[in-house]
C-alpha positions in Angstrom: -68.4 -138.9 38.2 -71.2 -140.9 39.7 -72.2 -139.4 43.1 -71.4 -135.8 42.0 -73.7 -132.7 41.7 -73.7 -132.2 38.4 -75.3 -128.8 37.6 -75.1 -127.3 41.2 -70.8 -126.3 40.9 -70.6 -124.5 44.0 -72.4 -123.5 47.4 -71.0 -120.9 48.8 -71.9 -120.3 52.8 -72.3 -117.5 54.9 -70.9 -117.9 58.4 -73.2 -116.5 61.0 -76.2 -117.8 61.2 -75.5 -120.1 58.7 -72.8 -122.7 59.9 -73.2 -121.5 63.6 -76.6 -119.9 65.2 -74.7 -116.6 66.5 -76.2 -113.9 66.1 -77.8 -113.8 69.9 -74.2 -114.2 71.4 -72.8 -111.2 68.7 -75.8 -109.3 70.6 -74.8 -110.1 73.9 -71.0 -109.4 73.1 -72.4 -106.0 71.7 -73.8 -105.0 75.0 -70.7 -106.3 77.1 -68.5 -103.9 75.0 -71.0 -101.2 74.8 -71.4 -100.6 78.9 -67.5 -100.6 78.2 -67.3 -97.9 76.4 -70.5 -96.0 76.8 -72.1 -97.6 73.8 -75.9 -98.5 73.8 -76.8 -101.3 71.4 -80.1 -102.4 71.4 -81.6 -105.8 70.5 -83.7 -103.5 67.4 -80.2 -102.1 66.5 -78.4 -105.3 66.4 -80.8 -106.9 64.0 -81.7 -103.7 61.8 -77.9 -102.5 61.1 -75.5 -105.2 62.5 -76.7 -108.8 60.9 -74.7 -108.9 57.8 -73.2 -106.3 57.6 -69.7 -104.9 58.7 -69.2 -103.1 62.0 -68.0 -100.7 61.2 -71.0 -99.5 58.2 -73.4 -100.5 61.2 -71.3 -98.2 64.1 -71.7 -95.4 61.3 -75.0 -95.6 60.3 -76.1 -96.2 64.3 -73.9 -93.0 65.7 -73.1 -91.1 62.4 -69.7 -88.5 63.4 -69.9 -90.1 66.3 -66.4 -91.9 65.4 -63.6 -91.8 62.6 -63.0 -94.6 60.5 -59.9 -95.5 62.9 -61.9 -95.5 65.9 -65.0 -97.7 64.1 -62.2 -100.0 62.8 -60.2 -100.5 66.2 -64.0 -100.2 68.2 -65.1 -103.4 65.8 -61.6 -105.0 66.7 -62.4 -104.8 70.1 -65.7 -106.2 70.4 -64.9 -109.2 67.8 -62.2 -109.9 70.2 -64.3 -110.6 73.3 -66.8 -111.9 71.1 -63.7 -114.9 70.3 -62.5 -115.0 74.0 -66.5 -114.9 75.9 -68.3 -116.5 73.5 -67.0 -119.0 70.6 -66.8 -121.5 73.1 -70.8 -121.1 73.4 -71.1 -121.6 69.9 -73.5 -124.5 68.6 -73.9 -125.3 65.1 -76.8 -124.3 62.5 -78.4 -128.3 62.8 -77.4 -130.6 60.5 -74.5 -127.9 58.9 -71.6 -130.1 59.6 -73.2 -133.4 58.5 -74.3 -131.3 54.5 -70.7 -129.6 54.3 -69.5 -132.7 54.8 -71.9 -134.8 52.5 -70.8 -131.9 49.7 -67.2 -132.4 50.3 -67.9 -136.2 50.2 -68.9 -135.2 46.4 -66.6 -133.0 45.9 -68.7 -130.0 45.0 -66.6 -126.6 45.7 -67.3 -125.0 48.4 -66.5 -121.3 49.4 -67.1 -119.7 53.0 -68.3 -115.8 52.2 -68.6 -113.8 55.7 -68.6 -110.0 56.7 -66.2 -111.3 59.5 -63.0 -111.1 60.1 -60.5 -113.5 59.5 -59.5 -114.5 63.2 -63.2 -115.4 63.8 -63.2 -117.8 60.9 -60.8 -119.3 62.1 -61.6 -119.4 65.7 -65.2 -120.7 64.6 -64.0 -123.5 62.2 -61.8 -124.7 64.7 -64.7 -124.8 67.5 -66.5 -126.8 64.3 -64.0 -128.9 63.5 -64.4 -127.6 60.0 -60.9 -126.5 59.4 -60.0 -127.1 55.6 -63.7 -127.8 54.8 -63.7 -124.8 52.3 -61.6 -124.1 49.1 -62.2 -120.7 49.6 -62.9 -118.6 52.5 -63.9 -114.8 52.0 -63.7 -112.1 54.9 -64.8 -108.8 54.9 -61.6 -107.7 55.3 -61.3 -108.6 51.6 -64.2 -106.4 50.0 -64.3 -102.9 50.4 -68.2 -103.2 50.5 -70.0 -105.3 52.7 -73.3 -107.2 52.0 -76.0 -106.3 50.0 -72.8 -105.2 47.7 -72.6 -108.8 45.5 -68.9 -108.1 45.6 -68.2 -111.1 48.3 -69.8 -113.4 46.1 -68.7 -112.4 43.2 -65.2 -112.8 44.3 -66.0 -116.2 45.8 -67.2 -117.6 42.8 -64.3 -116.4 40.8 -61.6 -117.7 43.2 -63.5 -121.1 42.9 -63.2 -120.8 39.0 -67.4 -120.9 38.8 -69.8 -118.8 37.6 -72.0 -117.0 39.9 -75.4 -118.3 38.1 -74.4 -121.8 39.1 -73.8 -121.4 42.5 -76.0 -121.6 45.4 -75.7 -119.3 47.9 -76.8 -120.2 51.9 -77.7 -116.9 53.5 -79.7 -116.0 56.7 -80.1 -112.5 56.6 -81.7 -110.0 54.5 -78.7 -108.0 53.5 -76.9 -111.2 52.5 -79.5 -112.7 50.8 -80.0 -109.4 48.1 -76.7 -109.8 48.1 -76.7 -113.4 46.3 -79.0 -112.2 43.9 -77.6 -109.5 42.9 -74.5 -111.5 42.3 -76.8 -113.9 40.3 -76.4 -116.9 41.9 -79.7 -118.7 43.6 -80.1 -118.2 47.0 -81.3 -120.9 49.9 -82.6 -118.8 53.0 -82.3 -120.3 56.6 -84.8 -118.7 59.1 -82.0 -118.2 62.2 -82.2 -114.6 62.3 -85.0 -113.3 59.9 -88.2 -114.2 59.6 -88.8 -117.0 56.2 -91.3 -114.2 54.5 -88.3 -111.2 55.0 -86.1 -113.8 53.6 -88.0 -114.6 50.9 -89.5 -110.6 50.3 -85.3 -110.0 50.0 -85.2 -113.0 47.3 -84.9 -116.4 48.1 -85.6 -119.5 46.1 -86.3 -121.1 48.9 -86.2 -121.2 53.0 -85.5 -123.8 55.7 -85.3 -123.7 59.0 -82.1 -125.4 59.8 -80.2 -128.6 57.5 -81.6 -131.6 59.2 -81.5 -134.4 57.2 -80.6 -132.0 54.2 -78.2 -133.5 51.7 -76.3 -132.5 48.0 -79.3 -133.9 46.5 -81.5 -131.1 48.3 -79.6 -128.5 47.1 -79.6 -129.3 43.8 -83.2 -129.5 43.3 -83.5 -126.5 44.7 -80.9 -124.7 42.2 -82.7 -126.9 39.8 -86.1 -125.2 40.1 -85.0 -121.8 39.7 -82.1 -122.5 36.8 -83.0 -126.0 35.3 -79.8 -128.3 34.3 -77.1 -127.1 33.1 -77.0 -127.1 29.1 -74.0 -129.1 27.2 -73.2 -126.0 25.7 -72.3 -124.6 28.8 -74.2 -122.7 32.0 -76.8 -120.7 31.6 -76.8 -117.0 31.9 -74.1 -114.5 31.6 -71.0 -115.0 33.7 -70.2 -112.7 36.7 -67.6 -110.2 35.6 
């Protein structure tokens, strides 16, 4: 169809850091809950063990035997919760996000949302966007058992969209996420809102931007293009993601 991506089938997004620039206010709600309950989270700690990756692995690896897996599950409920009530209305988005999700829906190139989050802040967060139905597949962590660098999320958001992993793009912004992509097998586009470009690029990206102004479908493909090349008629490239 004229208009379309044609080798480029799907982009799949990470939320944080990628559709809003979040991570600073997921700090902040970190420390509001910590002098709670007792809890010292530091800004070091936040970005070495928290960014990308589940609570709950993070609260572990932080204070290991500190907590059972109940108490890391309902201690993650809790802060996620004032996260939604303090600070989603704070939220601004990643510049220029909307204005490329909506350019890719515009031609009709699948789209999957792929976040360690929970579902209520997807929800929450696509509704401060005014994003709600922009993805034909949304991913939480509360649907892998592993969270990021495991490729599982990927994996399984590439499946659900019927596409291979090796011709997807994935949009990350942290380290964990971004080995993550590759391991899946899909390309990966780094944006610099929480890591550094050369950590993002050291963990594996094709590329790294700074934010999506002005970035369009046509930007995205030629950076999938550069690392895969078209797609043959025979079919993709590669081998696909079991």
């Amino acid at each position: 169809m004229a208009g379309e991506v044609s080798d480029l089938r799907a982009v799949l997004f990470d939320m944080d850091g990628v559709l809003v620039v979040s991570n600073p206010l997921h700090f902040r709600a970190w420390q509001d809950f910590g002098r709670q309950i007792g809890l010292v989270v530091t800004e070091e700690m936040f970005y070495r063990e928290f960014s990308g990756r589940k609570n709950e692995e993070a609260l572990e690896t932080l204070f290991p035997g500190r907590f059972d897996a109940d108490q890391r599950a309902e201690l993650s409920r809790r802060k996620e919760a004032l996260f939604r009530e303090r600070y989603v209305p704070l939220l601004l988005p990643v510049p220029g996000v909307r204005e490329l999700v909506i350019d890719l829906r515009r031609r009709s190139v699948p789209l999957a949302l792929a976040t360690s989050g929970p579902p209520e802040n997807v929800q929450a967060i696509l509704r401060h966007l005014k994003l709600e139905g922009a993805f034909d597949v949304v991913v939480t962590g509360q649907d892998v058992t592993a969270a990021k660098p495991d490729p599982a999320i990927f994996r399984i958001s590439a499946e659900r969209l019927g596409v291979p992993c090796e011709r997807a793009l994935v949009i990350e912004d942290s380290v964990a996420g971004v080995r993550a992509a590759r391991a899946a097998g899909a390309v990966c586009l780094g944006v610099s809102t929480s890591e550094p470009p050369s950590r993002l690029e050291e963990a594996g990206a094709a590329h790294v931007v700074a934010d999506f102004t002005g970035m369009k479908a046509e930007a995205l493909e030629a950076i999938f293009r550069d690392v895969r090349g078209p797609e043959s008629p025979a079919g993709p490239t590669g081998t696909d993601a079991p």
